[in-house]
N, C-alpha and C positions, 0 to 999 in steps of 0.2 A: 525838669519834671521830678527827680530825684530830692530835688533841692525843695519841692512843693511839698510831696509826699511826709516828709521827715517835719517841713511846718506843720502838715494838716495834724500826723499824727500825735506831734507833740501840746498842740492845741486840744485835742480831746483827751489826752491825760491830762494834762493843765486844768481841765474843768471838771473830770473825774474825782482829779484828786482834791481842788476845791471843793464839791460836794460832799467829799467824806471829811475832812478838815471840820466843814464847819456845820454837817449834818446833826442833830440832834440823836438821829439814826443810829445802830450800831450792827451795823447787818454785815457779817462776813460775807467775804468775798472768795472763790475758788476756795471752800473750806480744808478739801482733800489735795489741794494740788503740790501741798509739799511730801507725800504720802510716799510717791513712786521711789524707786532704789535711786533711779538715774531721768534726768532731766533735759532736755537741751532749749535752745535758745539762740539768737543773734545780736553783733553787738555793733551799734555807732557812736561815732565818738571822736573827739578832739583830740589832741594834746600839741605842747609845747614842748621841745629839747634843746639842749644847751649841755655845752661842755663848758669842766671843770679841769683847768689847767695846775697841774703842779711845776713849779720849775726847778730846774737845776741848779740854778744859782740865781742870784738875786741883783735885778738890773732896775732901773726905773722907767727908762722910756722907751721898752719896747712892749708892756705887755698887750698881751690880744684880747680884744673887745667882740664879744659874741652878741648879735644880734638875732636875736628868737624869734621864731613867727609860728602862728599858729595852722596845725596841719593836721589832715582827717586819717582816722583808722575805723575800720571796718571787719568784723569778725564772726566766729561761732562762740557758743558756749557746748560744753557738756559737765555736767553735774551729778556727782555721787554724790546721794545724802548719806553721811554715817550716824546720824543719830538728830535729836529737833533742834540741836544746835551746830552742830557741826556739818558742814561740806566740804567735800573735794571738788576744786573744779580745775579743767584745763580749756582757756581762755587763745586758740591759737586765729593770730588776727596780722593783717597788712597794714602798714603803718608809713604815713608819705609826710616828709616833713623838709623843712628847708629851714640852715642855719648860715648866717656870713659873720665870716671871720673880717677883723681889720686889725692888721696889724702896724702898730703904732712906732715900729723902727725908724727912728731918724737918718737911717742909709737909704730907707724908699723913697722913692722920689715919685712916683707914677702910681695909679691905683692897678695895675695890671701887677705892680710889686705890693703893693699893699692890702690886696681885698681877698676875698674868695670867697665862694657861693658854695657852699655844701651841702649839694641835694641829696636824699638820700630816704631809699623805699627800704622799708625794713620788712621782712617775715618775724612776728614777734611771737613766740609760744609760751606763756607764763603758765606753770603751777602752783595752785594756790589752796591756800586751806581760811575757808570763811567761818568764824565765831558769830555765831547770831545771839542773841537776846530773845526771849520772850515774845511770840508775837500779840502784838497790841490790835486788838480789832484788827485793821485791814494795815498793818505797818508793821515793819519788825528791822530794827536799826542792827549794823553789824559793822568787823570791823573785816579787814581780809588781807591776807598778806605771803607770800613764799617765793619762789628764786625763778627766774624765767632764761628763755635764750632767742639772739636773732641771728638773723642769717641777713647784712646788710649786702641789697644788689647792687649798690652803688658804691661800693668800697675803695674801687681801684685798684686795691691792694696790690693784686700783678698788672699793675700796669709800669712800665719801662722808667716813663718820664717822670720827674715830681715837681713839686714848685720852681724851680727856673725854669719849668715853660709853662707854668700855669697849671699845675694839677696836684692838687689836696688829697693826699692817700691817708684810708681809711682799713684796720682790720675788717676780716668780713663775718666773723663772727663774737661776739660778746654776749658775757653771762650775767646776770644783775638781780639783784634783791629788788624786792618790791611791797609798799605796806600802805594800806589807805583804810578809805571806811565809805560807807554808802547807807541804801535804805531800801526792802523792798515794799513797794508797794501793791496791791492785792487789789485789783481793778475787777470790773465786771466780766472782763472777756478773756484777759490777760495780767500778768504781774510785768509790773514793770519798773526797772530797778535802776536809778544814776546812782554814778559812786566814784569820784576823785582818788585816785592814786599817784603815789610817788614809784617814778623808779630810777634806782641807781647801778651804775655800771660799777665791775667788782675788778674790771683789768683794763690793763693800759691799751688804747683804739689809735694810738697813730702811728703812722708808720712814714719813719724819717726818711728825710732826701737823701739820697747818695753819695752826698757830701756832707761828710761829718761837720762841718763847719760852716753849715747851710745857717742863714742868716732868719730862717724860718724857722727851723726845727732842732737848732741844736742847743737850744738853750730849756727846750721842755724837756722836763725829764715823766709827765706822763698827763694823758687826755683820757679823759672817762665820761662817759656821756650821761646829764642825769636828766630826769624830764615829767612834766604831771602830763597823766589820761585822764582827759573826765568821759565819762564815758555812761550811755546809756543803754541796757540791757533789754532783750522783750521776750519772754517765755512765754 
């Protein structure tokens, strides 16, 4: 039902916004609604994450191969307007994603040595300062960008065991930069806004096995997790 809801609505701004595209028309839309101090809104949305491995030294055939997949986040908005172009927003949103590692070590023999599935729910709170342009009849393009933090529940961090008995430990908190751009649109009933972002992690998220000389983790010297939100807004 969720899954219906999300088609149906995105189907009536799909022909919303086709009408104003290609309407001879030029009839604003909510002309006052950017007017109020403060704003709010909800948000759904995709994204994809992936780490970025540095290493310590430099081997050929062991490095790790991240397999991405795409996974849902779900959120609020709240909105300070400081002037017709300018916003503050903080954007705090749940965020479910799943990454597998394979590592390509010529000592693994088995994929119980080889693989591992990194699930992981995030609490993401990003703030951000939005540059708008000009609004154009019922559109007004911007770009948006500033520094966020999560709180991942799936971290393991304090958990005992780590990869030689199968468990991928993860910090449980990271800070990360963030800089994209979107569009809002000015709909009959509502504004409604998609907007692609980058984000990247600013500190090192893994957290090595107990044996310094683990065949896993002794040779990264650091993991940072970076990843695109597309994501779509409805005020």
């Amino acid at each position: 039902m969720k899954k219906l809801f999300i088609v149906i609505v995105l189907v009536m701004c799909a022909q919303d916004m086709s009408a104003q595209l290609f309407s001879k028309e030029k009839v604003q839309n909510l002309q006052n609604f950017d007017k109020p101090r403060f704003s709010w809104g909800y948000i759904l949305g995709f994204n994809s994450y992936d780490f970025n491995f540095d290493y310590a030294t430099e081997f050929e055939n062991a490095d790790i191969v991240v397999d991405k997949t795409i996974g849902f986040s779900v959120g609020l908005l709240g909105n300070m307007r400081i002037n017709d172009y300018l916003d503050l927003r903080l954007e705090p949103m749940v965020t479910f994603t799943s990454r597998n590692l394979n590592f390509s070590n010529p000592a693994f023999t088995s994929q119980f040595e080889s693989f591992r599935e990194v699930k992981s729910t995030y609490v993401h709170v990003p703030l951000l300062l939005k540059i708008s342009t000009k609004r154009i009849n019922n559109f007004k393009p911007f770009i948006i960008g500033g520094v966020s933090t999560s709180i991942n529940l799936s971290s393991n961090e304090d958990n005992p065991d780590d990869n030689s008995t199968g468990e991928f430990r993860m910090t449980t908190n990271t800070n990360y930069y963030e800089i994209g751009f979107g569009i809002d649109l000015y709909l009959f009933y509502f504004k409604f806004t998609p907007s692609i972002r980058g984000v990247f992690a600013m500190s090192d998220e893994l957290v090595k096995d107990n044996d310094p000389n683990s065949p896993w983790t002794a040779d990264i010297d650091k993991m940072s997790t970076r990843g695109v939100f597309i994501n779509f807004t409805f005020q």
